[in-house]
C-alpha angles and dihedrals in degrees: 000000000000126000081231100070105028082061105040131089116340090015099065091047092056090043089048088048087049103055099043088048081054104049089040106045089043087043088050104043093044087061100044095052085054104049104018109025102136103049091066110353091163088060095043093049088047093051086057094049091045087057104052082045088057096042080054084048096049096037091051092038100061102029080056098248088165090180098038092047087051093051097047098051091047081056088045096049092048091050090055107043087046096050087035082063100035078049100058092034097046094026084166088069087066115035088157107034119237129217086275101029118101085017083289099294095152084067098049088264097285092134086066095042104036087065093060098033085059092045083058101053093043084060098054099033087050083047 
């Protein structure tokens, strides 16, 4: 597979997408576990986590890491849609949402939908 496709259209906006929701969900948990840990320190742990998923996302995405790119957005579906439900069952976990939690409906749900999104485009990049 050439360079020129994995990072061309589509590609480079999931990648794009990637990046920002990496820099901004590790920028913002990191502050939140240092000035408001104990008001919601689950959420605040997840939206770490979310951002180091997103940095591997982002890294395996555009180096063309095809199988580690795959690996890393299932993980990141299931995290989502698993928070997304601890979230609405147990809503005091959460008193200020994090990038996963409510499916990620804080973020106009594009941590639910950049996942798939990204699966898509692996299949057809990989086809």
């Amino acid at each position: 597979m050439s360079s020129k496709r994995q990072n061309s259209g589509p590609g480079n906006l999931v990648i794009a997408i990637y990046a920002v929701f990496a820099l901004s969900a590790t920028v913002r948990a990191l502050y939140q576990l240092v000035r408001k840990y104990d008001e919601a320190p689950l959420a605040y742990w997840l939206s770490l986590l979310a951002g180091l998923v997103y940095f591997l996302a982002t890294f395996a995405l555009a180096r063309g890491k095809y199988s580690l790119a795959q690996s890393t957005l299932i993980f990141e579906l299931m995290g989502v849609i698993s928070v997304g439900f601890l979230s609405v069952f147990d809503p005091d976990l959460f008193a200020h949402p994090s990038v996963w939690s409510y499916f990620g409906l804080g973020y106009g749900l594009i941590p639910l939908l950049l996942p798939i999104f990204g699966l898509w485009w692996i299949r057809r990049a990989r086809a």
